[in-house]
N, C-alpha and C positions, 0 to 999 in steps of 0.2 A: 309425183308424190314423194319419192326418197329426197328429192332435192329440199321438200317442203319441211319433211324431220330433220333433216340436216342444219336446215336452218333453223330451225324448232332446238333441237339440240344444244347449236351455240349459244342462242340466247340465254337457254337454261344455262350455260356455262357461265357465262358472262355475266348473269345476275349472281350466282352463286360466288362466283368471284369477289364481286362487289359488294356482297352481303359478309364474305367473310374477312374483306378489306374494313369493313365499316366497324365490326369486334371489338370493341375496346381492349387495350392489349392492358395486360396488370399492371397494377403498378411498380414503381421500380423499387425495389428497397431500399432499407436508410442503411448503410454499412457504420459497424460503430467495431472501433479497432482495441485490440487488447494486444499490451506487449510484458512481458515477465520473464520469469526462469523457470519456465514450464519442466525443462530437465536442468539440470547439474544441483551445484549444491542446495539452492537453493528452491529446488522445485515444489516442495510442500507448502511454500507458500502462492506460488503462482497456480500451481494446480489448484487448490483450495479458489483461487479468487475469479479462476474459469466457472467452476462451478455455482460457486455463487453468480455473476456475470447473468450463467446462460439461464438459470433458475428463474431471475427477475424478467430476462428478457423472453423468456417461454411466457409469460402472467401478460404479459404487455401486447404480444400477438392474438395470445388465447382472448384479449379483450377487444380485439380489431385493428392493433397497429396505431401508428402516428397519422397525422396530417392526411386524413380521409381514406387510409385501409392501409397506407405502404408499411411491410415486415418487416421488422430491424433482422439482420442478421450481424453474426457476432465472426468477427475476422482477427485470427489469432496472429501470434507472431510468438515464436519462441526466442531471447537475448539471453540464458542461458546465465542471466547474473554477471555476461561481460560486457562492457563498455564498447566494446567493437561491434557486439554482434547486436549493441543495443543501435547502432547508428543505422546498420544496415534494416533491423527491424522497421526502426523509420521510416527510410526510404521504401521498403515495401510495401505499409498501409498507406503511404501517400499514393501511392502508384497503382494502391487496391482501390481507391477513392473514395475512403474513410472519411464520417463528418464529422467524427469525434474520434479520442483514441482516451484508455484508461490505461496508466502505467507511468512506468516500469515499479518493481517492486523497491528496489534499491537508488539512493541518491545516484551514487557512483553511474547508473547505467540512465536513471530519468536526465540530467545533465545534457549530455552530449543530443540525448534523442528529443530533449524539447529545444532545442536548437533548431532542428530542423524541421519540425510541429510551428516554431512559430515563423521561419524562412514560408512555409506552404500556408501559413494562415490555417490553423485546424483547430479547434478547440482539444485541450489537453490537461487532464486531471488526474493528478496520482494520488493513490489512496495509501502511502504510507513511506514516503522519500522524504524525508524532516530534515533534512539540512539545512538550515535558516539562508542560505546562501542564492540558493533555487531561484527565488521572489525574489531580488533583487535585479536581476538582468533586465526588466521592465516588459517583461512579453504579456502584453493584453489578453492574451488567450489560455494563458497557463494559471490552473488552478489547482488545490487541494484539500482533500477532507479530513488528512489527519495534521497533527499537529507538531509546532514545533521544535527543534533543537534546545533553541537559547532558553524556553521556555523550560522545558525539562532539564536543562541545566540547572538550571535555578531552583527547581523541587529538590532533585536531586542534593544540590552543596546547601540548602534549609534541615535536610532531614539528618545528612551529617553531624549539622552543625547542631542542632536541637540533641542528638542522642551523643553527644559531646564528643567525637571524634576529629579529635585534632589536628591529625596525620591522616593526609592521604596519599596514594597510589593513584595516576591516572593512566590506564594504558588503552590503547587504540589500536587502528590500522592504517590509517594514511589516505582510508579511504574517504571521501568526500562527509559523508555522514559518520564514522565514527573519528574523526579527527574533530571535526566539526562540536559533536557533544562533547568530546574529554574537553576543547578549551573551552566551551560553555560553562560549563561544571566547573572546572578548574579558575576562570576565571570568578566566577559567584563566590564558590568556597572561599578562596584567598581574602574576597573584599568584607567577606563573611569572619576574620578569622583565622581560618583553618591554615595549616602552613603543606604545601604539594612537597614530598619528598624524593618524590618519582614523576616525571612525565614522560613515558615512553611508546615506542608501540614494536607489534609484533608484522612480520610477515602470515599474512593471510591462506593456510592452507600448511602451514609447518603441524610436523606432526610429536614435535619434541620443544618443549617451552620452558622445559629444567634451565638456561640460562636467565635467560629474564625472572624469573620464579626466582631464581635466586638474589639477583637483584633486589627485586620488593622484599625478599626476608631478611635483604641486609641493610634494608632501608626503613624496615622498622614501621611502616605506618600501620594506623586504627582500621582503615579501609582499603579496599583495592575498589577502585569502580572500572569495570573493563566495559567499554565502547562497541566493541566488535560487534560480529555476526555469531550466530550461535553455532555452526559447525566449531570454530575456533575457542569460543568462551567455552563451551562444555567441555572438549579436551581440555581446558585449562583450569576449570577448577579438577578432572581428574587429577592429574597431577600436582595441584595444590594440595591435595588431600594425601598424596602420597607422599609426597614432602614435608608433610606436618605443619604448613605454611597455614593451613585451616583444621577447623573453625577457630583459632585462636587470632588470627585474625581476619575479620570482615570481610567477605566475599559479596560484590553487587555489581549487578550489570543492569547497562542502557534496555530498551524496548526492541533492540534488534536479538534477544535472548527470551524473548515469552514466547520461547517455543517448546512443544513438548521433545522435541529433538534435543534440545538443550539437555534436558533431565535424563536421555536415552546413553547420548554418548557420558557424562558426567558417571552416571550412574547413580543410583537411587540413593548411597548412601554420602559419596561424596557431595551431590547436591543438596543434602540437607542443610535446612541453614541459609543458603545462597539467596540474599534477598533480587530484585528484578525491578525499578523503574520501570514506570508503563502506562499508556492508556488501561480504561480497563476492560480487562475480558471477557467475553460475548457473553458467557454465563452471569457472569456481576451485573449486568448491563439490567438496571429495573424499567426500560422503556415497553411500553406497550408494544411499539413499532418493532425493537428487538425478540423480545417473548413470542409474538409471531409470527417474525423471521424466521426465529430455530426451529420453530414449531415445523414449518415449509420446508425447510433446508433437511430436517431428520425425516420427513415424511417421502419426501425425496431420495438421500441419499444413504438412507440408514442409521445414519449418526449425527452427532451434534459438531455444528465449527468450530472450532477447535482457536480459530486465529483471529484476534480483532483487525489483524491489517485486511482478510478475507469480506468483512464487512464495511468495512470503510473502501474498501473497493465496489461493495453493491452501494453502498450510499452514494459515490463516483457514478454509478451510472442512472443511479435514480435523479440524481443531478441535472446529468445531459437530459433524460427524458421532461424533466420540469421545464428545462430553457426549450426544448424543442417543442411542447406545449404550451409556453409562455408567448413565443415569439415565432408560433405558424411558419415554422420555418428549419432550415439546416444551415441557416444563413452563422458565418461564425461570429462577423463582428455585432448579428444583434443580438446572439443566446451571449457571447463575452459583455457586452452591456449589457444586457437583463441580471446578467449572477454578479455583477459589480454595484449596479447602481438599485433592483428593483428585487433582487432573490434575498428573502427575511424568513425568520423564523419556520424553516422546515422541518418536519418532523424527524430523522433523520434516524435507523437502525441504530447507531453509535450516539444518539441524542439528539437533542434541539442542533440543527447547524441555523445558527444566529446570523450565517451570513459571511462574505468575503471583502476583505478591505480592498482597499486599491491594487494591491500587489497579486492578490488570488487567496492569499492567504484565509480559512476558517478559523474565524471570528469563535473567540473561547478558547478556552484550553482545560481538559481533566489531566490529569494524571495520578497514579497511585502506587506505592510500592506494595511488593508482590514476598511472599516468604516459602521459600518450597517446604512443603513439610508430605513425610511419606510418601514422595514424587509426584507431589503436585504442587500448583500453584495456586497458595493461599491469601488472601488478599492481609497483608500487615496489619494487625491492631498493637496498638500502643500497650 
């Protein structure tokens, strides 16, 4: 009898076994890589663009997932807004096995790291790296949703040239994206007209810019259009202000200064006046698909987004989720073909995205100049 439970027993093991062998194991999830400057200077903008990121990609779970139940999970990487620590970021979502990755915030840092995105074949989309430069290297898998350099050059040295400023100032920082705009701009204007009496730039992270400042007052132009990043431009128009170099003469910066950090360091009063080149700002933005957004985003996080590069980073990943719904897959070169040849008119948080050329580039261009008044940002009227 014991020998008969005994073996009564195993079998009962042995089907249990095989019953829990038979389980369907879950699926595996889709990893989608985010790289920025989570910390250092420039972390308000990459934290803003995790949030939003994880926001869309909470809605997209909450709905059932991709490709028959599997969960995106969202795989950060902190680059710290440096170029080195942007390469290594790289290397660590390929090695995370990332099917997508959204970033870096800065030219200078997306460069180096879509290098090695398209070395690994990864699909790669940055939501606000506008160095006309980027799209040129010919990587099939590199896209973006904001927009360009040369493009915003060209608003830029039209809107000079229209409110008749004839002299200009163009100064930068050497980095890939703000050298990049000043000869944009500087080239437009000149063919415009206008005569460059200054083309310089600053060391990035100086805390004292009374030299150069001096420079441009004794060079006498209508405008200053400064390139940079907004740690730098906001100390820089303080000190214009102190200098008496403004408002008597024209203070304006590129799209890497629509930030309220900008107006923080500047200070409320020296930034008055300071007009801003720019996409335009989440609150401007009259789309349905936007008004909605904020709507989620404040319900969520208390507050309203503050950064359009923030949204054009959820628009970056609404991206990936359409080619990964387009084309049953994480495969990279058919979502890179689908967004090249067959992805048109999507609704996009930031507007209609009409689509990418050959290069990755998004198809259209807005831009608008911006007026701070009472330390904020005013969208220009004539």
């Amino acid at each position: 009898m014991r020998k008969k439970i005994l073996v009564a027993l195993s079998l009962l093991v042995i089907i249990a076994l095989a019953l829990a062998g038979c389980k369907p194991k879950a699926a595996e999830p889709i990893k989608i890589g985010f790289q920025g400057p989570i910390t250092g200077k420039w972390a308000y903008e990459g934290e803003g663009m995790v949030k939003v990121i994880q926001l869309l990609m909470d809605k997209v779970n909450e709905q059932g997932g991709l490709l028959g139940g599997r969960k995106l999970v969202l795989v950060t990487c902190d680059d710290k807004g440096e170029p080195s620590d942007a390469s290594l970021c790289a290397d660590k979502l390929v090695s995370e096995g990332v099917v997508a990755v959204i970033g870096s915030y800065s030219s200078t840092c997306t460069e180096p790291a879509s290098a090695i995105y398209n070395e690994h074949n990864i699909l790669h989309i940055t939501p606000s790296s506008t160095a006309t430069v980027l799209t040129t290297k010919g990587y099939k898998q590199f896209f973006r949703t904001c927009f360009l350099d040369d493009r915003q050059g060209l608003f830029a040295a039209e809107f000079f040239i229209k409110k008749g400023w004839k002299k200009a100032a163009f100064i930068h920082d050497n980095s890939t994206y703000a050298k990049g705009l000043a000869e944009w701009a500087k080239k437009y204007y000149e063919e415009k007209g206008g005569t460059t009496v200054l083309f310089d730039a600053i060391t990035p992270g100086e805390l004292d810019f009374t030299p150069i400042l001096t420079r441009i007052k004794e060079a006498g132009p209508d405008v200053i259009y400064f390139t940079g990043y907004h740690p730098d431009g906001g100390l820089m128009v303080k000190q214009a202000k102190e200098l008496g170099i403004t408002p008597g003469i024209v203070f304006a910066a590129g799209n890497a200064c629509n930030n309220p950090e900008f107006i923080e360091i500047a200070g409320k009063d020296a930034a008055e006046g300071v007009l801003v080149s720019t996409e335009p700002l989440p609150g401007d933005l009259p789309y349905p698909e936007a008004k909605k957004f904020i709507e989620d985003f404040k319900a969520k996080y208390g507050e309203e987004p503050a950064s359009i590069w923030w949204l054009m980073a959820g628009d970056a990943f609404n991206v990936i989720v359409e080619a990964i719904k387009a084309t049953n897959s994480t495969d990279t070169d058919k979502m890179a073909e689908y967004l090249h040849t067959k992805f048109k008119d999507y609704p996009g948080i930031t507007g209609p995205i009409l689509g990418f050329d050959e290069k990755g580039d998004r198809l259209g261009t807005i831009h608008k100049f911006y007026v701070i008044k009472d330390g904020k940002f005013v969208p220009y009227e004539e």
